[in-house]
C-alpha positions in Angstrom: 16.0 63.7 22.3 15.2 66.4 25.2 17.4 63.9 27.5 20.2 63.5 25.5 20.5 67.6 24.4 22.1 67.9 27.8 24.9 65.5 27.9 25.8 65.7 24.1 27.3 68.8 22.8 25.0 70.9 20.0 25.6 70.0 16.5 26.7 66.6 17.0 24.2 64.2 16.4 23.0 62.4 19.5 24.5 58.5 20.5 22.2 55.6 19.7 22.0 53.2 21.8 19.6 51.0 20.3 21.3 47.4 18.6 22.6 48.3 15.2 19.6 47.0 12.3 19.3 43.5 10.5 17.7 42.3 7.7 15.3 45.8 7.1 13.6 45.4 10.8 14.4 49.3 11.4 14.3 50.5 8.1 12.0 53.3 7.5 8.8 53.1 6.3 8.5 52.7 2.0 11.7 51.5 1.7 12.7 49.0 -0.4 16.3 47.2 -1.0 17.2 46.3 -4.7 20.6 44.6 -4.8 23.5 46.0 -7.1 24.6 43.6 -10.1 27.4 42.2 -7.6 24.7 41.4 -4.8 22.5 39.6 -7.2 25.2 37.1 -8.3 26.3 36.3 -5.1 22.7 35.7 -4.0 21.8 33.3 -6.0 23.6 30.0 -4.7 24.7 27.5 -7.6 22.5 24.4 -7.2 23.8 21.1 -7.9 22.0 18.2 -9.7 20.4 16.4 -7.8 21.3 12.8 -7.3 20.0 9.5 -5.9 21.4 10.6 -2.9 20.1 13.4 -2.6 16.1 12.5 -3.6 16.7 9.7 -0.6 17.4 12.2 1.5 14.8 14.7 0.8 12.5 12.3 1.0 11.7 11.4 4.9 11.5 8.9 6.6 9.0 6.9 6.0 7.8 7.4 2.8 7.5 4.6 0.3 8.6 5.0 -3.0 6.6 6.5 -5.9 6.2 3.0 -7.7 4.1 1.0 -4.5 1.2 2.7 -4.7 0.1 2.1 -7.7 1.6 -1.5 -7.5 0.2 -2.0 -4.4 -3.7 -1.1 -5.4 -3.3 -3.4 -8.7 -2.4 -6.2 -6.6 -5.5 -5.8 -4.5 -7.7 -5.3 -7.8 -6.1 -8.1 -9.0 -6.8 -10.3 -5.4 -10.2 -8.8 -5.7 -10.9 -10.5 -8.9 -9.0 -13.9 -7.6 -11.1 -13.7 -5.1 -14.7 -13.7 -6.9 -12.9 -16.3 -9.2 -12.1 -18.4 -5.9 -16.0 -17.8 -4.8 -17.4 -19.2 -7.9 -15.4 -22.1 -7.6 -16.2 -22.8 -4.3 -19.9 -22.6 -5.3 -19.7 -25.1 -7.9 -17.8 -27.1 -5.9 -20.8 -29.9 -6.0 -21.7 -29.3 -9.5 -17.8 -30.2 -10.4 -18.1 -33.5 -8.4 -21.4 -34.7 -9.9 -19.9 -33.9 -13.4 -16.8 -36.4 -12.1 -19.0 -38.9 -11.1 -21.0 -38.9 -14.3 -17.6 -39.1 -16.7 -16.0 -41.9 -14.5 -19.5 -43.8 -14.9 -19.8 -43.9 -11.0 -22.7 -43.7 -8.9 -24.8 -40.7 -8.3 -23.3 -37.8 -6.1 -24.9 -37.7 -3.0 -23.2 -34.7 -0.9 -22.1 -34.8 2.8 -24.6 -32.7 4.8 -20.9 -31.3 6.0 -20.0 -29.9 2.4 -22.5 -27.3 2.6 -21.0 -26.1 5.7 -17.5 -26.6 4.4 -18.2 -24.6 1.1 -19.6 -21.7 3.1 -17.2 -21.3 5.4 -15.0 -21.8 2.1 -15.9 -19.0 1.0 -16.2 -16.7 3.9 -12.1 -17.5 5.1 -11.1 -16.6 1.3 -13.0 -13.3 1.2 -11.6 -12.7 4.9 -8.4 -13.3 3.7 -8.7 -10.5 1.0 -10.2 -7.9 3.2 -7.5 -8.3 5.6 -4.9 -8.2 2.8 -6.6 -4.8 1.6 -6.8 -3.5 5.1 -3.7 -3.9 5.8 -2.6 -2.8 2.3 -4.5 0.4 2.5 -3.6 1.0 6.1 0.1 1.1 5.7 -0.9 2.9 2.3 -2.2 6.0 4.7 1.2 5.6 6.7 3.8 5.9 3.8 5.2 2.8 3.9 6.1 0.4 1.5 2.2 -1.8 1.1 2.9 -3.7 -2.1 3.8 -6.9 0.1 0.4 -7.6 1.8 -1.3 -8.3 -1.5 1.0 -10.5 -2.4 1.2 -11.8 1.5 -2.9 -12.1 1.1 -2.9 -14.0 -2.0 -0.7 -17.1 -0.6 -2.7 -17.3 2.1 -5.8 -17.1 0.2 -4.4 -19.7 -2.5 -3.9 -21.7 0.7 -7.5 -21.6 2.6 -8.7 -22.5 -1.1 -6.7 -25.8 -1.3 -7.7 -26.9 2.0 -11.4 -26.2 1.6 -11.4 -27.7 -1.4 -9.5 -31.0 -0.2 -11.5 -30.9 3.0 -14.8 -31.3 0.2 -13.1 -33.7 -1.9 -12.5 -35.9 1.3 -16.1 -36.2 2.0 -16.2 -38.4 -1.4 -14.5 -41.7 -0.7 -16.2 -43.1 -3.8 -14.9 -40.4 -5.7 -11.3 -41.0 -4.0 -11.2 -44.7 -4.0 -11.7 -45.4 -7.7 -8.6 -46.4 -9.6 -9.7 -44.9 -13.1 -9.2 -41.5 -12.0 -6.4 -41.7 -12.8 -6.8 -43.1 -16.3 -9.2 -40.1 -17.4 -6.8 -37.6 -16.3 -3.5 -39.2 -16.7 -1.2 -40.1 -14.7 0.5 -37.8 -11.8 
């Protein structure tokens, strides 16, 4: 104020030069703004209902939907327990050929030292199959995308390494696949 008593005459208040105040920043200390009835109406913006437009578009980018999660972790329970099922019956695998071989009064099941191997690895590509399905699942699960697709991606190619393990042991039985009442005991194709 001592430079500006000079150049402005007394009893007028001295020029500011400083930018004129915004939103409180120079407001003095304890003071607080409460708006007048008018102020508060025309403060409060009118908010529409929202729409499925609108929930799209608040929603970004790369989100999936609410539903896929919990769609997407059923399937995989549900491939998990496919899976043990698939196991067991990959297991048994000799147990269910001996039992065809005694109902079609055949001759005694004698295994191909390659259906052990067969079975095993039998076993391992369908338990593969579901741990890849899952990781994958779970992995675009943690990305928020859209997952429910590799569960069901997993199971065809787990219904598919089934069948061709389990033809691959059948076709070590040529006794088994040769014998024309086969047909007769489980009717006809």
């Amino acid at each position: 104020m001592a430079e500006n008593s000079s150049s402005t005459p007394s009893g007028t208040p001295p020029e500011d030069s400083r930018p004129r105040p915004q939103y409180g920043e120079l407001a003095p200390e304890g003071w607080s703004w409460t708006p007048t009835p008018d102020e508060r109406t025309l403060a409060a913006p009118s908010v529409p209902a929202p729409s499925a437009a609108s929930e799209k578009a608040a929603r970004p980018a790369g989100t999936a939907p609410a539903w896929d999660r919990p769609v997407t972790l059923s399937l995989l329970v549900l491939g998990l327990l496919s899976t043990f099922f698939a196991v067991s019956m990959l297991t048994m695998m000799t147990e269910s050929i001996q039992l065809l071989h005694a109902q079609l009064n055949l001759a005694a099941y004698e295994p191909d030292p390659s259906v052990t191997g067969l079975v095993a690895a039998g076993i391992v590509g369908v338990s593969l199959v579901w741990l890849a399905a899952a990781a994958g699942a779970i992995l675009l699960l943690v990305r928020g995308k859209r997952a429910f697709y590799a569960p069901l991606i997993g199971a065809v190619l787990s219904v598919v390494v089934f069948i061709a393990f389990t033809a691959a042991v059948l076709a070590t039985d040529p006794t088994l696949l040769n014998d024309p009442n086969l047909m007769d005991v489980y009717g006809q194709l």
